[in-house]
MIDOSE-1310 file (N, C-alpha, C; in nm, 2 decimals, decimal comma, always signed):
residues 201
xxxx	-11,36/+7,41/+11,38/-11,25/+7,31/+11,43/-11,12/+7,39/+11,45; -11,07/+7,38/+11,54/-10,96/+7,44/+11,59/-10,84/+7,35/+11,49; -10,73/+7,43/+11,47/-10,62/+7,35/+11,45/-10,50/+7,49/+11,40; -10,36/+7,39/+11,44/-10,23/+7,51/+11,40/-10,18/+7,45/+11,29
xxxx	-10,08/+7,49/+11,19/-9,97/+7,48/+11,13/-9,88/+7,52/+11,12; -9,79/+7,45/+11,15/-9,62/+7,52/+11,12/-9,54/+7,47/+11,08; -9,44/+7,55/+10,99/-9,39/+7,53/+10,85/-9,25/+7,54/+10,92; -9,15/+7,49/+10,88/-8,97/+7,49/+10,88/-8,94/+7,45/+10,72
xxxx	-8,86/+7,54/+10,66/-8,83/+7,56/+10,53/-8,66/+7,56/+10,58; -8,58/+7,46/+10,49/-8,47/+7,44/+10,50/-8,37/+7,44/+10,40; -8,30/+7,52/+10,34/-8,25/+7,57/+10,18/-8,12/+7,50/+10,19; -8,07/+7,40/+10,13/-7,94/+7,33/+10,12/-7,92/+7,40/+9,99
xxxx	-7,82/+7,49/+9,98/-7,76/+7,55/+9,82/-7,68/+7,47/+9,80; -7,80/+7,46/+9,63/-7,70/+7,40/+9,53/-7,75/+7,26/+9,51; -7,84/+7,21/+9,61/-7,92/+7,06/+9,62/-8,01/+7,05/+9,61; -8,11/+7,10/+9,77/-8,21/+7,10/+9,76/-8,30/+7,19/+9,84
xxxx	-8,40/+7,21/+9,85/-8,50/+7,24/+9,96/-8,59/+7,14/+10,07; -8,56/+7,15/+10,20/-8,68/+7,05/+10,26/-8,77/+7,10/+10,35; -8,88/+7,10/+10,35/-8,99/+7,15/+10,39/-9,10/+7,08/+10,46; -9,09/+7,09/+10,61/-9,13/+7,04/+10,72/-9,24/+7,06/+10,76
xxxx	-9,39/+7,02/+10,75/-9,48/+7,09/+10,77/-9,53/+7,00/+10,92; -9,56/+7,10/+11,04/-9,61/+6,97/+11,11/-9,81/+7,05/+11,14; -9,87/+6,97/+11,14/-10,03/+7,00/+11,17/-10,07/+6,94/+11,30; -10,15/+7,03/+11,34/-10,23/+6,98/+11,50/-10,34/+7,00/+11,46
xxxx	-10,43/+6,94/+11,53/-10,61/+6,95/+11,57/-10,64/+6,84/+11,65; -10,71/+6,91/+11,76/-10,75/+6,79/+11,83/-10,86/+6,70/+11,81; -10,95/+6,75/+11,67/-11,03/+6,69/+11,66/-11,18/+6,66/+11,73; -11,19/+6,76/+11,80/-11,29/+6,81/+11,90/-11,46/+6,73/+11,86
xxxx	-11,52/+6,71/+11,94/-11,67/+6,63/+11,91/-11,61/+6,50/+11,80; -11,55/+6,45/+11,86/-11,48/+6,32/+11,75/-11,50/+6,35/+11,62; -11,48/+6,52/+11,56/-11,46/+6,54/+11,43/-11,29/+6,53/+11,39; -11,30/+6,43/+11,27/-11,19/+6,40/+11,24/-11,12/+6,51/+11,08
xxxx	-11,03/+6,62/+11,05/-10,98/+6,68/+11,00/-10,96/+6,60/+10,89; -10,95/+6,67/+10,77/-10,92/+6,60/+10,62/-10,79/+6,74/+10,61; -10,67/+6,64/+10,59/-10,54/+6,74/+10,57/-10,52/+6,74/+10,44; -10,46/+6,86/+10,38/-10,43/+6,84/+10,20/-10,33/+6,93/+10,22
xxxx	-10,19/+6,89/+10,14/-10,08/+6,99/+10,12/-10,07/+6,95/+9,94; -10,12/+7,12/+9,88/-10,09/+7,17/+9,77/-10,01/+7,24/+9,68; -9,90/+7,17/+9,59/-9,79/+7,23/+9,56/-9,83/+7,29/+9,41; -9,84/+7,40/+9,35/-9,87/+7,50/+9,27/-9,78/+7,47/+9,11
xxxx	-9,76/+7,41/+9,04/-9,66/+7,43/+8,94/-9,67/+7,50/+8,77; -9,57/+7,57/+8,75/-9,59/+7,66/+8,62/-9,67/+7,53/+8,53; -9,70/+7,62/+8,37/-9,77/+7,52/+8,29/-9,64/+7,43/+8,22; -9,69/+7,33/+8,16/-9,58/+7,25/+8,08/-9,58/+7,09/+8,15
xxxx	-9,52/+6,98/+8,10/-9,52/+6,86/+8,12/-9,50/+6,84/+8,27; -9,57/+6,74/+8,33/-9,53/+6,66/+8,45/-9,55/+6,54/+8,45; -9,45/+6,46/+8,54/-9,49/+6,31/+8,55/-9,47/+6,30/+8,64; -9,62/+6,20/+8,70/-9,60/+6,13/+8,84/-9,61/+6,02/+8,89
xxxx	-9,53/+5,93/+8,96/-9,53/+5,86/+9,02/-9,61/+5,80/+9,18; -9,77/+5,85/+9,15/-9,87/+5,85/+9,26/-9,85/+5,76/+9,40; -9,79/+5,64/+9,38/-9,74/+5,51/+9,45/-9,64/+5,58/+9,52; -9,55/+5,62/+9,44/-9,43/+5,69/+9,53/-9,43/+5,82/+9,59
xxxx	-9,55/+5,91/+9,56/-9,57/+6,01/+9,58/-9,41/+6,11/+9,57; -9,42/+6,11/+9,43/-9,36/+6,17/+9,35/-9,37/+6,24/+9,25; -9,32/+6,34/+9,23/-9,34/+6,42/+9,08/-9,20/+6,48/+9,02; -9,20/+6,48/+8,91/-9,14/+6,61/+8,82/-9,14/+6,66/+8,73
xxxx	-9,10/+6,76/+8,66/-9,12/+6,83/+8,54/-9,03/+6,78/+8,45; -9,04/+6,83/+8,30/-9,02/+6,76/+8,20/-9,00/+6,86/+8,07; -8,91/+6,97/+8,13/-8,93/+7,08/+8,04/-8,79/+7,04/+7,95; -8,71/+7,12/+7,89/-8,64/+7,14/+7,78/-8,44/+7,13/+7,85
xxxx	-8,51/+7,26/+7,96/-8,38/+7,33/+8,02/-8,35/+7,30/+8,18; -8,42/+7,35/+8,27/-8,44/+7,37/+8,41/-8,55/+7,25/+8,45; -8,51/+7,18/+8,59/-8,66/+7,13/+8,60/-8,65/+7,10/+8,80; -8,77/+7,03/+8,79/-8,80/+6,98/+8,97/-8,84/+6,91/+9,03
xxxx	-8,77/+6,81/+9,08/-8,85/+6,71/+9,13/-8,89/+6,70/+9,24; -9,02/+6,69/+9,33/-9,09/+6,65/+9,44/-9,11/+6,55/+9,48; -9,07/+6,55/+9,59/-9,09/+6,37/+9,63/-9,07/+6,45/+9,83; -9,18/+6,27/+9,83/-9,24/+6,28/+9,99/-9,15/+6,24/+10,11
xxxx	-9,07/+6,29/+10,12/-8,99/+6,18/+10,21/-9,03/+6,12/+10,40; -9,13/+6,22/+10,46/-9,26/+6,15/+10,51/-9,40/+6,21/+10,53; -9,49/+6,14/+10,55/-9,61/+6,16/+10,57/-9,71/+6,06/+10,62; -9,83/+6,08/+10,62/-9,90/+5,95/+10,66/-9,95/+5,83/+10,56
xxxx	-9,93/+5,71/+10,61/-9,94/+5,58/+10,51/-10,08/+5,65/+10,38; -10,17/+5,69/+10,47/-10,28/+5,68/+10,33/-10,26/+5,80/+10,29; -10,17/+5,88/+10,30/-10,21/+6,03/+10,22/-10,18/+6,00/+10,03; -10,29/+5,99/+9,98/-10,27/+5,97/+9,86/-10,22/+6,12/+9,75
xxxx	-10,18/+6,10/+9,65/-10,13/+6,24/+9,57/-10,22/+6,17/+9,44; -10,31/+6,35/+9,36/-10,35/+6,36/+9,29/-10,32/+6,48/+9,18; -10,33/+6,50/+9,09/-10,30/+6,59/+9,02/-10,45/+6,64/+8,95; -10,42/+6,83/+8,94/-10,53/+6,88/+8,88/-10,52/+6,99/+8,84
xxxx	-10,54/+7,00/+8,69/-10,55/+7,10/+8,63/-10,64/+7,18/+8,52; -10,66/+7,28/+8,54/-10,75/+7,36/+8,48/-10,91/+7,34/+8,49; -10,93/+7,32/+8,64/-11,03/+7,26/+8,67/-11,12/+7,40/+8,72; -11,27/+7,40/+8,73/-11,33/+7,47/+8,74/-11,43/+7,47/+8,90
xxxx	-11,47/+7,37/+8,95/-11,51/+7,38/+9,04/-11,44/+7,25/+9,15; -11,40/+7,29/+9,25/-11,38/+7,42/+9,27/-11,23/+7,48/+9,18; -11,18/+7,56/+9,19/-11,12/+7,65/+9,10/-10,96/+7,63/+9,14; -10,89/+7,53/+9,04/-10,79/+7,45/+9,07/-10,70/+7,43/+8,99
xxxx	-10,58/+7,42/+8,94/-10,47/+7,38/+8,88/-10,49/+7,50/+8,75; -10,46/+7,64/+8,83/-10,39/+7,72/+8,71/-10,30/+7,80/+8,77; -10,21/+7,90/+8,65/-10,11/+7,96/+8,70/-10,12/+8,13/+8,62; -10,02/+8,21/+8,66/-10,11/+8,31/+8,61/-10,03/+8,37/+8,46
xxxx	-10,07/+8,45/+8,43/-9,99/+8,43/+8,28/-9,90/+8,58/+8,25; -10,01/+8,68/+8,27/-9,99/+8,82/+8,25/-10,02/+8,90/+8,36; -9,98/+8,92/+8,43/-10,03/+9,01/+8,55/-10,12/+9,03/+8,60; -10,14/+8,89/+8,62/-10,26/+8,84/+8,69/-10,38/+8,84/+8,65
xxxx	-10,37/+8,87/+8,53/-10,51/+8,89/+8,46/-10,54/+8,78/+8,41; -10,44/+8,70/+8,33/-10,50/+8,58/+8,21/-10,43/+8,47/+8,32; -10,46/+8,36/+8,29/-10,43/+8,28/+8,35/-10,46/+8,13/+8,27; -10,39/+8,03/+8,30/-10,35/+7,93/+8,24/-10,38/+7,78/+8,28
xxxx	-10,40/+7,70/+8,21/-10,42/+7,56/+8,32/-10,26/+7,48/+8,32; -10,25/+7,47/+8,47/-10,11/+7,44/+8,54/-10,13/+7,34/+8,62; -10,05/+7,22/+8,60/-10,07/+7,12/+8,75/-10,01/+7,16/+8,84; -10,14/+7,12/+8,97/-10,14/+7,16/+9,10/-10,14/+7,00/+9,13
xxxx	-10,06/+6,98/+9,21/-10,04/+6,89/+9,28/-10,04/+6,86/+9,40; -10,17/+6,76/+9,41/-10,20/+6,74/+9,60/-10,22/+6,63/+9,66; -10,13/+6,65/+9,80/-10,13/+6,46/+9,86/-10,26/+6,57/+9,98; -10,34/+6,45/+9,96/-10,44/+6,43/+10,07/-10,46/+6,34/+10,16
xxxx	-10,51/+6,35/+10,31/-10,61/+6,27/+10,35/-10,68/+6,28/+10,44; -10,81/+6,19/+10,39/-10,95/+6,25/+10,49/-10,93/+6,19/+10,64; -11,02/+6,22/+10,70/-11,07/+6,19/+10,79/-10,95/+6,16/+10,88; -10,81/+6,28/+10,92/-10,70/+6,17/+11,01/-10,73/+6,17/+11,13
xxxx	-10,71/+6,07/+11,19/-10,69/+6,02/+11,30/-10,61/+6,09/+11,43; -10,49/+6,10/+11,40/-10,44/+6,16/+11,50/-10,38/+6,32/+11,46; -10,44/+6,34/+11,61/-10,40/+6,51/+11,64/-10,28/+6,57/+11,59; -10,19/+6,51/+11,52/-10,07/+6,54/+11,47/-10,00/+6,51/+11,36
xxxx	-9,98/+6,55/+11,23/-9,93/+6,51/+11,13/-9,84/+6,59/+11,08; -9,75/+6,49/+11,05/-9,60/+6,58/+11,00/-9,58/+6,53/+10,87; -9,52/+6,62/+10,78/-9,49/+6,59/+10,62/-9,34/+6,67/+10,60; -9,27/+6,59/+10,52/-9,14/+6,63/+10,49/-9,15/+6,64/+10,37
xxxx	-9,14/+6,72/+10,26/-9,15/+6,73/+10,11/-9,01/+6,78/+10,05; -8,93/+6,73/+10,00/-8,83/+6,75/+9,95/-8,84/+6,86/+9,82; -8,75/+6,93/+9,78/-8,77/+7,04/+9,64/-8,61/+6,95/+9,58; -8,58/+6,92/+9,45/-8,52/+6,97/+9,41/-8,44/+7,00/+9,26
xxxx	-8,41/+7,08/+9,23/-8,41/+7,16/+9,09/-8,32/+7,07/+9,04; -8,28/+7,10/+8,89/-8,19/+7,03/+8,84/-8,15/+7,06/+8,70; -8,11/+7,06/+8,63/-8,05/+7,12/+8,50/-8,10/+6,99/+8,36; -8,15/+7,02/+8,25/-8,17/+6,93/+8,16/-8,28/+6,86/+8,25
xxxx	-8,31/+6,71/+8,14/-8,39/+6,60/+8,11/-8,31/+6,47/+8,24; -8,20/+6,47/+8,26/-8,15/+6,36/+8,35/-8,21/+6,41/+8,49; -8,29/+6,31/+8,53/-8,34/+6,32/+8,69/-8,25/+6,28/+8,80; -8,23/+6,31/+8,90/-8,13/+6,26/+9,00/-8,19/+6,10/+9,05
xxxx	-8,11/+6,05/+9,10/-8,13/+5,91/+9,16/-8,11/+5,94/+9,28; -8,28/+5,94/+9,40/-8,29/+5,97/+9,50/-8,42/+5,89/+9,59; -8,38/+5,84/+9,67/-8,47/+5,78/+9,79/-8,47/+5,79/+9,92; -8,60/+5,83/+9,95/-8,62/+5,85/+10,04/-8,66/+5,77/+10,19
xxxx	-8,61/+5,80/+10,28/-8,62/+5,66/+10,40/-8,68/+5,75/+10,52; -8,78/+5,71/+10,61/-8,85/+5,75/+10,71/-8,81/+5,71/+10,78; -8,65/+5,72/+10,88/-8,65/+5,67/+10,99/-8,62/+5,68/+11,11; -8,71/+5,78/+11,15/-8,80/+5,81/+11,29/-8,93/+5,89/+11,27
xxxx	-9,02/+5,82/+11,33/-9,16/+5,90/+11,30/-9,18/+6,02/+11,43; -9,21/+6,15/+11,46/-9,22/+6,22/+11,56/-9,32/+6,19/+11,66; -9,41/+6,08/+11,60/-9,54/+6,07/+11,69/-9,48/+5,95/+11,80; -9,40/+5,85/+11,72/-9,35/+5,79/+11,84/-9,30/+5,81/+11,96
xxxx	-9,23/+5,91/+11,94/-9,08/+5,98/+12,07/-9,18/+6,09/+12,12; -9,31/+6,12/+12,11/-9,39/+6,22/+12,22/-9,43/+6,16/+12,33; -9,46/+6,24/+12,42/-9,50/+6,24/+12,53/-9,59/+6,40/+12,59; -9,62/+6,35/+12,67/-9,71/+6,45/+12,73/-9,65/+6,56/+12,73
xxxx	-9,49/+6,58/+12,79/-9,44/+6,70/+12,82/-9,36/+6,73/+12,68; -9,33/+6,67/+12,59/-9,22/+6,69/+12,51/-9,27/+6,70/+12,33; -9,26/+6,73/+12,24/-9,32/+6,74/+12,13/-9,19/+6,60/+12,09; -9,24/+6,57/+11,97/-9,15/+6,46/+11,90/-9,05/+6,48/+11,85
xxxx	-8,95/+6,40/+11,79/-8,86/+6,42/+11,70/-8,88/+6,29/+11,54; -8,81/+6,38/+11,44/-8,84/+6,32/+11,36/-8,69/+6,31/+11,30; -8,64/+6,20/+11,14/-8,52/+6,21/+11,10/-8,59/+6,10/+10,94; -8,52/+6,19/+10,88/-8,51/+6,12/+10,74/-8,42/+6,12/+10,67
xxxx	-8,38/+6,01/+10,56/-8,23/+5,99/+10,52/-8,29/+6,01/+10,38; -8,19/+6,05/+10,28/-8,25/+6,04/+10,12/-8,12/+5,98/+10,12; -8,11/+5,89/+10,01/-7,95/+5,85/+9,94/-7,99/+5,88/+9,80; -7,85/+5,91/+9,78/-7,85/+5,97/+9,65/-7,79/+5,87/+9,55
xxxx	-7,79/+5,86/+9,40/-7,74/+5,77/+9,33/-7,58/+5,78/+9,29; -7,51/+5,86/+9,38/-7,44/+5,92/+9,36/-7,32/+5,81/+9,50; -7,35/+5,78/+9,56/-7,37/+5,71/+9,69/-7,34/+5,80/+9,83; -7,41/+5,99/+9,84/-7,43/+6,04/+9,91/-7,55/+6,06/+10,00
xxxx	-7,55/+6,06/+10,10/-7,69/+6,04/+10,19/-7,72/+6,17/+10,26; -7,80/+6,26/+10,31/-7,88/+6,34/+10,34/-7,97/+6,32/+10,48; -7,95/+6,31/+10,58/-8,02/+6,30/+10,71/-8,05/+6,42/+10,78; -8,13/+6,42/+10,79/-8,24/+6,55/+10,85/-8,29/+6,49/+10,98
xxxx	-8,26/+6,57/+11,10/-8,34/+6,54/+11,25/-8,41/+6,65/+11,29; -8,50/+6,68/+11,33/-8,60/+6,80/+11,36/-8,67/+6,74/+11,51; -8,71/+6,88/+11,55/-8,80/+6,86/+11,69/-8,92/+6,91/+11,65; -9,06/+6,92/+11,64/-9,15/+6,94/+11,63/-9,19/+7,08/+11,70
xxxx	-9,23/+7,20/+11,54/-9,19/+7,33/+11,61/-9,07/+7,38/+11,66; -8,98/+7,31/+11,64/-8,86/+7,33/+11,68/-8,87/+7,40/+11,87; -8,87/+7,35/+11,89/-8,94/+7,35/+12,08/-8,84/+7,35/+12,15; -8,79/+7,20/+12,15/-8,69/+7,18/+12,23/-8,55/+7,12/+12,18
xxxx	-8,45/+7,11/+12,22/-8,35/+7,06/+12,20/-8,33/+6,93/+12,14; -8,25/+6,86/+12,06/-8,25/+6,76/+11,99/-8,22/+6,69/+12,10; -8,07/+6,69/+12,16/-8,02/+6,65/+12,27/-7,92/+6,55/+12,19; -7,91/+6,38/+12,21/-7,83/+6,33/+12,18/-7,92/+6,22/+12,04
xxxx	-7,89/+6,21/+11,95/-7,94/+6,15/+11,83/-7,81/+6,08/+11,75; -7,83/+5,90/+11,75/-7,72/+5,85/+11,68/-7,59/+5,88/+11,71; -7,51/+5,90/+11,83/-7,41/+5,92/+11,89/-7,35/+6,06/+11,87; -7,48/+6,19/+11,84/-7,45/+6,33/+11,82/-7,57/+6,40/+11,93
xxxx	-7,46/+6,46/+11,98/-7,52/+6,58/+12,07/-7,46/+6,75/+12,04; -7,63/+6,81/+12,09/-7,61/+6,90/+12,02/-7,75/+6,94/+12,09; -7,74/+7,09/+12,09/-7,88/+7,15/+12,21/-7,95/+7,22/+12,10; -7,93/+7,19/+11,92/-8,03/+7,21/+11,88/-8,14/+7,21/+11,84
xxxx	-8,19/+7,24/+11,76/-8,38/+7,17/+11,76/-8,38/+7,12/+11,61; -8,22/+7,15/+11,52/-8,25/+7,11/+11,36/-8,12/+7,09/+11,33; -8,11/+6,95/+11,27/-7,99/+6,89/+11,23/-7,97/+6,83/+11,13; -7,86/+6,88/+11,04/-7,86/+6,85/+10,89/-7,74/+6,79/+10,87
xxxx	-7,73/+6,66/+10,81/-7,59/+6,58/+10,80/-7,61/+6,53/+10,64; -7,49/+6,60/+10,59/-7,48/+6,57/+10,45/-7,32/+6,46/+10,43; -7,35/+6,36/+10,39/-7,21/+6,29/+10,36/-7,21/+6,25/+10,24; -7,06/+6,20/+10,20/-7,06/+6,18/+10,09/-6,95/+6,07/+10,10
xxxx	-6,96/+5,92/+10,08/-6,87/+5,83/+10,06/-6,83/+5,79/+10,22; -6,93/+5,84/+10,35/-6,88/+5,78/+10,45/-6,80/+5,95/+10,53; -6,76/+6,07/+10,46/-6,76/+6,13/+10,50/-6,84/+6,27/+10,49; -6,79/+6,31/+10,63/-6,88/+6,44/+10,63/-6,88/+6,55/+10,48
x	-6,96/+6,62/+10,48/-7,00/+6,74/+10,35/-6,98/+6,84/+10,41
């Protein structure tokens, strides 16, 4: 079965990370593709929020929270560690020799449907035991705004508990130009709007 992947990794210092995965397959002989994106994590406490397809850590000092900000309705998140067949949720200890059982954390789903699926996964670190207050909003999906000649665009907002917002607009593969989005033009292909209280960041 044929299929591409391509990754856009986006480093906001000092916030966050967001990480754009988009997948193609056309699915050929009406075989339908089972997609899984797998995030790796040291050993030590996690908690997750499966519904929200969410996670974080729960250590002492440093920590991370994961959360989905889009994907497809059924892609469900599972966690797994120190599992043996197949050979899943460890991390390595000593130079690569000893290794450890570590949650690995994975949103799946079988059988998709369409030739294209895009996932936005948010990273972000944080100091201590207090988690940030953050939500995530899907609003624009990329599959809607395609067409034959044009790949999609996509945009997602997080607000923060803080009452700062985060909007992210992307073109798929970054291809072509954004063009005009929400009364902003601009001939890029990736657009990051951070505010805070109504103004710009």
């Amino acid at each position: 079965m044929y299929a591409e992947h391509h990754r856009l990794l986006l480093w906001i210092r000092g916030r966050m990370a967001i990480v754009v995965d988009h997948l193609f397959s056309p699915s050929t002989a009406g075989r339908k593709p089972t997609v899984e994106c797998n995030w790796q994590f040291p050993e030590g406490p996690l908690i997750a929020e499966p519904e929200r397809r969410r996670v974080w850590t729960d250590h002492a000092d440093a920590n991370l929270l994961l959360l989905t900000a889009f994907a497809p309705s059924d892609m469900a998140l599972s966690i797994h560690e120190g599992e043996s067949a197949p050979r899943r949720g460890w991390y390595p200890k000593l130079f690569e020799r000893e290794f450890v059982p570590a949650p690995q954390v994975s949103l799946r789903v079988c059988n998709r449907d369409f030739w294209n699926t895009d996932i936005v996964t948010v990273l972000v670190p944080y100091g201590g035991r207090l988690r940030p207050e953050v939500e995530a909003e899907s609003v624009h999906d990329p599959e809607e705004s395609r067409d034959a000649y044009h790949p999609g665009y996509g945009h997602v907002r997080l607000r923060w508990g803080d009452g700062t917002t985060d909007d992210l607009y992307w073109r798929r593969r970054l291809e072509l130009a954004l063009d005009e989005r929400d009364g902003l033009r601009t001939d890029g292909s990736l657009l990051y709007l951070g505010k805070e209280f109504g103004a710009d960041m």
